[in-house]
N, C-alpha and C positions, 0 to 999 in steps of 0.2 A: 428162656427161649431166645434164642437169635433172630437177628434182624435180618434180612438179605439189603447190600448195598443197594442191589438195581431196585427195589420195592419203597428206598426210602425217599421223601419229597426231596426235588431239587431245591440247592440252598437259592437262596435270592441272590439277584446282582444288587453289589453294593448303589447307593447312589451317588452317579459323579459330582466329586467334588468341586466347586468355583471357589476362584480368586474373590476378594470383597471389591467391589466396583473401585476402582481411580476415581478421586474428585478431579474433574476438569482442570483445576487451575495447575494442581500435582504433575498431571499428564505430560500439562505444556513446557511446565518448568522441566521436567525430565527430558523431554524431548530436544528442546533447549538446551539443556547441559551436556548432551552427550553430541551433541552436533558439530560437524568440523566446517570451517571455515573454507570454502572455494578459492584456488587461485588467482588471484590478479593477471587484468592483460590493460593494455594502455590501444584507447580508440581515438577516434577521430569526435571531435567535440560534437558534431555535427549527426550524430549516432550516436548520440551519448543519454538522449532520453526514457529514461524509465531502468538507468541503472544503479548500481547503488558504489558510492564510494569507496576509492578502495586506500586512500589517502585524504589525508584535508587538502585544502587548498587555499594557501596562504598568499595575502593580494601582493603583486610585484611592485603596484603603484597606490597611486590617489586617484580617486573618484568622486567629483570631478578633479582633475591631473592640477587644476586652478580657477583660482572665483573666475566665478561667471554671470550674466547677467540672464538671469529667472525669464524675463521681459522682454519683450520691444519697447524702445522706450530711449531717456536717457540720460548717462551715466557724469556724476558730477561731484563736485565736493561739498559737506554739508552747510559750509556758513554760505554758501553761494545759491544753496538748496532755501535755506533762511528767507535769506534776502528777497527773493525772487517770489517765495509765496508770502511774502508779510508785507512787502515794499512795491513788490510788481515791477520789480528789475527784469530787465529781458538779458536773457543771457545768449549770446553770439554761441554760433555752432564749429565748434573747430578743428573737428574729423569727423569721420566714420568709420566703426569698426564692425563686417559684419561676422557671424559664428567662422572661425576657422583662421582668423586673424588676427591679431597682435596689435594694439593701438599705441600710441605715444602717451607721456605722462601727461594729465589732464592741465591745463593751467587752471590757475584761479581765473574766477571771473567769465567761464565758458562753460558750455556744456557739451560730451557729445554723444550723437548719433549712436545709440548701440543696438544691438540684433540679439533675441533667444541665443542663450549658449555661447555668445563672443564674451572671452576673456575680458574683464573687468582692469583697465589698462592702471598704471602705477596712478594715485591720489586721490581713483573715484571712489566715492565713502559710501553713496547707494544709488539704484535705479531708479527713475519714475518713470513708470505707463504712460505709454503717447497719449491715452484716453485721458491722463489728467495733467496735461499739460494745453497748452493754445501757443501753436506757432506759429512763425511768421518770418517773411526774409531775412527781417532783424534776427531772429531767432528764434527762444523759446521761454518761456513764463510758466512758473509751476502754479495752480489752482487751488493747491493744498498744501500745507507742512508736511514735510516728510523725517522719520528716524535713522539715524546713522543705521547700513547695514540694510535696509531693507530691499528686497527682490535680488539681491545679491545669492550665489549660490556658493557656498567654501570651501576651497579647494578640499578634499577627503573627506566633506558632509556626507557621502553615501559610506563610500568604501574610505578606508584609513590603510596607507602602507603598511604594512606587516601584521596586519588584522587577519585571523583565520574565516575566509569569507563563506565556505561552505565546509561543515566537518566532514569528518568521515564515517563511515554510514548512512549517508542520506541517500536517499534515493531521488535521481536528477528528475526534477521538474522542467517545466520551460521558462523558468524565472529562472533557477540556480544557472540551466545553459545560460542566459543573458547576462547574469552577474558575472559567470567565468570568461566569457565572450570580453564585456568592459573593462576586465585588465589585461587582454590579449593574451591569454592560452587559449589553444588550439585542439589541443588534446589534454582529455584524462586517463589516467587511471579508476580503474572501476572490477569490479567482481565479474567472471566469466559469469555468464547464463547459466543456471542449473540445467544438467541431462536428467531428463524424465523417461523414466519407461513406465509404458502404460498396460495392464490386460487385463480382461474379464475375467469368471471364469463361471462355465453353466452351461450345461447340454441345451438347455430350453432357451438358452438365449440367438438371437436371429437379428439378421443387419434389416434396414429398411431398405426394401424392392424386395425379398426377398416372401415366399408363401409361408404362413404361419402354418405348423401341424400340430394336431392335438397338445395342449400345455404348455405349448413356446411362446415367447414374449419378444418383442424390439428392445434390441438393446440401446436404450436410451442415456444411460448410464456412462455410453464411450464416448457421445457425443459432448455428454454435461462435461467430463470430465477434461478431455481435450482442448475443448474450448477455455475453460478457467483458467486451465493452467498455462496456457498461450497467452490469455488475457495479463497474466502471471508476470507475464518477460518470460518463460523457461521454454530451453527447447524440449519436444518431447516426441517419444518417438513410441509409437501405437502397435503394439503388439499382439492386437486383437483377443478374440475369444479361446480359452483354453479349454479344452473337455476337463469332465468333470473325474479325474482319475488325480491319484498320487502324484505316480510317474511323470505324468504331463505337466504337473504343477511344479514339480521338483527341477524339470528341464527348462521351463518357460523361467523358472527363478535364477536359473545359472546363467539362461542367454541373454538372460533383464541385466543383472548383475555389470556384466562385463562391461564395460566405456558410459555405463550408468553411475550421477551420485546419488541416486532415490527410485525405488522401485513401490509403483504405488497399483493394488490391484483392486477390483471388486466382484465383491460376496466371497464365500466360500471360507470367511473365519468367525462362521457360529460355531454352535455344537451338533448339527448335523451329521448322518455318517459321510452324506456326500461333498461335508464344506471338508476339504482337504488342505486349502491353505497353512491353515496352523501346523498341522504335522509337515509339510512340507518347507516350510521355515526353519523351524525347529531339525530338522534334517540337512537343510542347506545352510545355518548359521544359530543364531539364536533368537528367541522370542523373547522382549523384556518389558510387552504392555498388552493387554490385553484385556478390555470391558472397560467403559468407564461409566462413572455417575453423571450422562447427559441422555436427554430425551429430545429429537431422536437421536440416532447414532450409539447405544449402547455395545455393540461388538464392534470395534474399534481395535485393530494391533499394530504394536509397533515390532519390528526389532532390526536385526540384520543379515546382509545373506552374505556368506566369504565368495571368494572371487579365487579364479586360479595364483594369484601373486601373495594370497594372503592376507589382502586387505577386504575391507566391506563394505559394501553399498547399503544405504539407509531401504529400509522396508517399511512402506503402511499397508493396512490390510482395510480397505473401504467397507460398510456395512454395503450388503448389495441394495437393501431399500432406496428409493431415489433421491429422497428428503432427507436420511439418513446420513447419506454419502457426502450430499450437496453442504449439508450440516456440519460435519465435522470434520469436513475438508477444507471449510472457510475458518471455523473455530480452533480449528485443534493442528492440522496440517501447516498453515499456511506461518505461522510462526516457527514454525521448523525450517521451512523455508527462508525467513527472514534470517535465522540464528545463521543458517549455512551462507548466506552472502555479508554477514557480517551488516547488519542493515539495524539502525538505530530504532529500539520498538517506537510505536508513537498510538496514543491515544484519541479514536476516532469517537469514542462513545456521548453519547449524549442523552442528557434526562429529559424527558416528555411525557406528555398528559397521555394516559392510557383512555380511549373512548371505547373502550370494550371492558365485558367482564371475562375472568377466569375462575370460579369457583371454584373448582375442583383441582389443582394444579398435583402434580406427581413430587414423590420424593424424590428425585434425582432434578441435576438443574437444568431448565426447559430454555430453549430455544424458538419463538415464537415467532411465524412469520407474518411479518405486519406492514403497513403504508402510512405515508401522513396524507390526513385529510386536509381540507380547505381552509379548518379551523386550526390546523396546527398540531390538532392531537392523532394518536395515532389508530388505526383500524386494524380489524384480526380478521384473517381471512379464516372463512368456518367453519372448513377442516383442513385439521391438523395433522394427521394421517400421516404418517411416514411415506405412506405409498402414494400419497397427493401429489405429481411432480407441481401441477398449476402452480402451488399455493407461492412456487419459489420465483415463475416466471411473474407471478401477480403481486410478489413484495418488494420493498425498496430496502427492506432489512429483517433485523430480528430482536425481538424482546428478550431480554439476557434475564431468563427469569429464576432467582434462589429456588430451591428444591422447595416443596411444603408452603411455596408464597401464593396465596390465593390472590388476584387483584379485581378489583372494584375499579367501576368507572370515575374519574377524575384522580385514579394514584400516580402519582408516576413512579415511571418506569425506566430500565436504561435500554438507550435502542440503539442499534449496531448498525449503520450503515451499509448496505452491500459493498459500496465503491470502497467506502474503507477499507472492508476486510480483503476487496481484493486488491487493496494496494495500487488503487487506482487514484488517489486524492492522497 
């Protein structure tokens, strides 16, 4: 007996297959390694804060250029220094030299007059402090034994000529600007700003002023995002909310792309029918990361989108959760960032006393948002909630927690400062 097709069950749809989650650390080193390095532009010293090297900078001179005297106070030869504090010899005053002057060579048997920062003139052996001395018309009389050398400052004790004073990759503080300033350059070289293109993507998402309708949300998400990456040094240029279509994703990716070196967007790369980013990458370039082993932030992509010349703008694909985003943009992004200006890594982590429990911790490695208490140790805010944005504006970091590590109170923990991660310190 025959079957009829139309009569028989329909077959099942297979079930979609996944990639095995990225370990985190995988991610970044990948990310890392495919990363290209930003052009150099040479600024003005004075603008030069919060950029990252794009040369060393190897010192012209000495610092200080010549001994100097530490002190107010004054500057003498030591068997005359001897004499004066064992014998209570008065020694006659036989110049003044204040900062910015030049003294004669000292004679024996005199002492003179010297100022913070005045050149230490030819034969004086060390400084003493007017506080330990007792003057008089006659002159001056030392109170105490003093050691060759001392309050003296040597000429290139800071800085040494042809010493590389700042490398390259650093990112300018307002020290390094003062140590470049005290050999007199004026300008650096340093890494252009990263261009940032920024855009949502989601029918339900809505600006604030704006009336919610049935299922729509503030997009809070544009805000987090823009701000960070300003806080960054990068310029970024906000390309708003995309509908939730192919087509639109596919267009918004090509006009990201162009005078873009990173195109960073959120939500729309789950598995959803209506997350369409991923296919629309995948169509505009390639996709070459996607999911990784952290909580939160598990749909995470990387890849790249071609450009009309042929070349490619870096892509991340933001989880649209808020915590999510906020998460793996300071963990996972931001050293992408760093790798593209050429920027020295540098280790902000630090171990501390956990003052919370975590009992139950996930198999993938967790990101905690926490605070130091009064005591030093650290706090967990109570929920952890992907969707919690609070929990990010209420931490001062994050417990960097192994997959499977349960912690007890008094373990410690390694705790990630915000300011570090965002390359603020």
């Amino acid at each position: 007996m025959s079957v009829e097709l139309s009569n028989a069950a329909s077959p099942k749809r297979a079930p979609q297959a996944f990639p095995p989650l990225t370990p985190v650390a995988e991610a970044i080193e990948r990310l890392r390694a495919g990363a290209t390095v930003v052009a150099a532009e040479t600024i003005d010293l004075m603008q030069a804060a919060g950029r990252v090297l794009a040369e060393d900078i190897v010192a012209p001179i000495n610092v200080p250029p010549h001994d100097n005297s530490a002190m107010d106070g004054y500057v003498l030869r030591l068997d005359d220094a001897q004499a004066s504090a064992t014998q209570g010899k008065v020694l006659p005053i036989s110049q003044r030299i204040p900062a910015g002057h030049f003294g004669t060579p000292i004679e024996a048997g005199t002492a003179a007059r010297i100022f913070t920062g005045a050149p230490v003139p030819e034969g004086g052996e060390l400084v003493v402090p007017q506080e330990l001395t007792e003057a008089s018309e006659a002159g001056v009389r030392l109170l105490q034994p003093m050691q060759a050398g001392q309050h003296i400052r040597r000429a290139g004790e800071d800085i040494a000529q042809g010493s590389v004073l700042v490398p390259v990759g650093t990112r300018l503080s307002a020290a390094h600007l003062g140590l470049i300033a005290s050999v007199g350059q004026g300008s650096v070289s340093v890494r252009r700003r990263l261009r940032v293109a920024v855009f949502s993507t989601g029918d339900e998402l809505r600006m604030p002023g704006e009336a919610l309708g049935p299922g729509q949300i503030y997009n809070s998400n544009r805000f987090v995002h823009t701000a960070l990456l300003a806080q960054m040094g990068h310029e970024v240029t906000d390309l708003g909310i995309v509908r939730d279509s192919l087509d639109a994703t596919r267009a918004a990716l090509r006009e990201a792309a162009q005078g873009h070196d990173l195109i960073i967007t959120c939500g729309g790369v789950s598995v959803g029918e209506e997350d369409h980013v991923k296919a629309a990458v995948q169509a505009e370039g390639e996709l070459t990361l996607w999911s990784l082993a952290i909580k939160p932030g598990k749909p995470l992509a990387h890849g790249r989108v071609r450009r009309a010349d042929g070349s490619a703008a870096q892509f991340i694909g933001l989880p649209g959760n808020p915590v999510s985003s906020f998460v793996t943009l300071l963990i996972v992004v931001a050293p992408l960032f760093k790798a593209m200006l050429g920027e020295t890594p540098r280790e902000h982590a630090l171990n501390l006393r956990a003052d919370f429990a975590w009992p139950k911790p996930d198999k993938r490695q967790e990101f905690l948002r926490v605070r130091m208490n009064a005591a030093g140790g650290l706090e967990l805010y109570p929920n952890q909630g992907s969707g919690v944005l609070t929990s990010c504006a209420w931490a001062e970091g994050l417990v960097d927690n192994p997959g499977g590590r349960a912690i007890a109170p008094d373990d410690t923990v390694r705790f990630l400062p915000l300011s570090g991660l965002m390359g603020l310190v």
